[in-house]
C-alpha positions, -999 to +999 in steps of 0.1 A: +597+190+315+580+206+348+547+212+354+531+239+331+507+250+310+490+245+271+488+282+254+484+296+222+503+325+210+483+356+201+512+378+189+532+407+202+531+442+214+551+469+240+543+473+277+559+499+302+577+480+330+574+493+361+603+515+359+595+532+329+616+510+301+599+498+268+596+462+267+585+441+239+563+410+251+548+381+236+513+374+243+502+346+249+465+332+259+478+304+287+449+278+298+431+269+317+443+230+311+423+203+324+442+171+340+434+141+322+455+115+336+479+117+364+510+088+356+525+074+391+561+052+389+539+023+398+518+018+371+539+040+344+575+040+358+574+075+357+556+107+374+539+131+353+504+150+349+486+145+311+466+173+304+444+188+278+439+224+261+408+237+235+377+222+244+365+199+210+330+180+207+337+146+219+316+130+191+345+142+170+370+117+183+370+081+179+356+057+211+388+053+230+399+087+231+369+097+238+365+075+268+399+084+280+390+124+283+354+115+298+374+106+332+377+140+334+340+156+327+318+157+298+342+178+272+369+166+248+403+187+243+415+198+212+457+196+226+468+172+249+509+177+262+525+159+296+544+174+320+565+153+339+572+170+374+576+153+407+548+178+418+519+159+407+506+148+442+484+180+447+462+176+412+438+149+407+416+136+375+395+167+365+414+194+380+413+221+363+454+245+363+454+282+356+482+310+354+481+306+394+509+284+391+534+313+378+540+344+394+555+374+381+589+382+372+597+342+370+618+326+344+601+303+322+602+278+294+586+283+261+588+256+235+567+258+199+568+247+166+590+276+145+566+297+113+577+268+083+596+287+051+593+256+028+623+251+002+650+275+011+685+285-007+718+276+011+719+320+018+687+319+037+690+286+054+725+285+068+738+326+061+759+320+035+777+347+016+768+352-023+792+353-051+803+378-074+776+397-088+794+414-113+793+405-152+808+366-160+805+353-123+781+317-127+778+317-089+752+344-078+734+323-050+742+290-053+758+263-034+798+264-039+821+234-038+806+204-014+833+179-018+866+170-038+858+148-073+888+131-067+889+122-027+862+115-015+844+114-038+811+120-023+795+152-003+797+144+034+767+135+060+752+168+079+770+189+048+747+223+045+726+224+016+695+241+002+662+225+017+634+226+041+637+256+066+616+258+097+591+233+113+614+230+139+604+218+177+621+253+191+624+261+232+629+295+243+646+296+278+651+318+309+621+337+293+604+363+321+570+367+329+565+406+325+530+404+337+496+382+339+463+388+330+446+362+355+411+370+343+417+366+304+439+338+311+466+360+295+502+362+302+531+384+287+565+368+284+593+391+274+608+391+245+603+365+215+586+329+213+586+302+188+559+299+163+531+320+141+500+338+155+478+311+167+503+286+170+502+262+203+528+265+227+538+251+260+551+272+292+565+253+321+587+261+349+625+259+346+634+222+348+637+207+377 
């Protein structure tokens, strides 16, 4: 993942680009993150920056953790995410990243945790097509055949079949910035992200 930022997705609405078409954007309140550890090849085998979104009381976590976001001023963070970028060598311990690192009209990379549906039916989890639903049909909405009683004699692995739908780790790509609201620490992504109202999302730059 490149370098980007912690945000929380406030919902959606319709700006005017600048050439007069409708676009429906996502909106999205992106930072400001705080760096919390930077992670060099020498001591971690890897390069990447650790950083931390919604500022929480630091009595509220236990002494480590608490110790561990006190490098970086007197304020605990309620999301921590790393971004692993070879970029890293301009930010140190404390600095603080803000929509500055995007600019308009780029393509992004939005990942978030899809709205969770619970127990679903085979229809609305995989698109299925119903049965009759006519007088004397016994298959409405359920599953149909999901392996032969005589060989195999057992439903294969990864078959698709009523259960949990959503909670899924989801990433939106080639999503463009429409505009950004530097001042509300806002930003407008066209089109559609992952997750409910509120929910915590993460926008980097396209990989490197």
């Amino acid at each position: 993942m490149a370098l980007g930022l912690i945000g929380r997705k406030l919902g959606m609405t319709q700006v005017f680009s600048s050439d007069g078409e409708l676009v429906a954007v996502s909106v999205i309140e992106a930072g400001p993150c705080v760096v919390l550890q930077k992670k060099t090849p020498e001591n971690d085998g890897y390069e990447a920056l650790q950083l931390g979104y919604g500022q929480k009381k630091l009595d509220k976590f236990n002494k480590p953790l608490a110790g561990h976001m006190k490098k970086a001023g007197d304020q605990g963070f309620r999301h921590l995410r790393e971004f692993r970028s070879g970029k890293t060598g301009a930010y140190a311990v404390g600095d603080q990243i803000a929509l500055d690192i995007f600019e308009n009209g780029e393509q992004v990379e939005v990942t978030g945790i899809t709205k969770g549906k619970g127990y679903a039916g085979n229809i609305k989890r995989w698109g299925f097509n119903r049965g009759p639903m006519s007088h004397g049909s016994k298959f409405h909405r359920v599953v149909g055949s999901i392996g032969s009683s005589a060989y195999p004699s057992r439903v294969f692995k990864g078959k698709k079949m009523p259960g949990h739908l959503g909670c899924d780790r989801m990433t939106a790509k080639n999503i463009r910035i429409v505009d950004k609201r530097q001042a509300e620490n806002i930003i407008l992504v066209k089109g559609v992200v992952p997750g409910p109202k509120n929910g915590i999302v993460v926008i980097s730059k396209k990989s490197d």
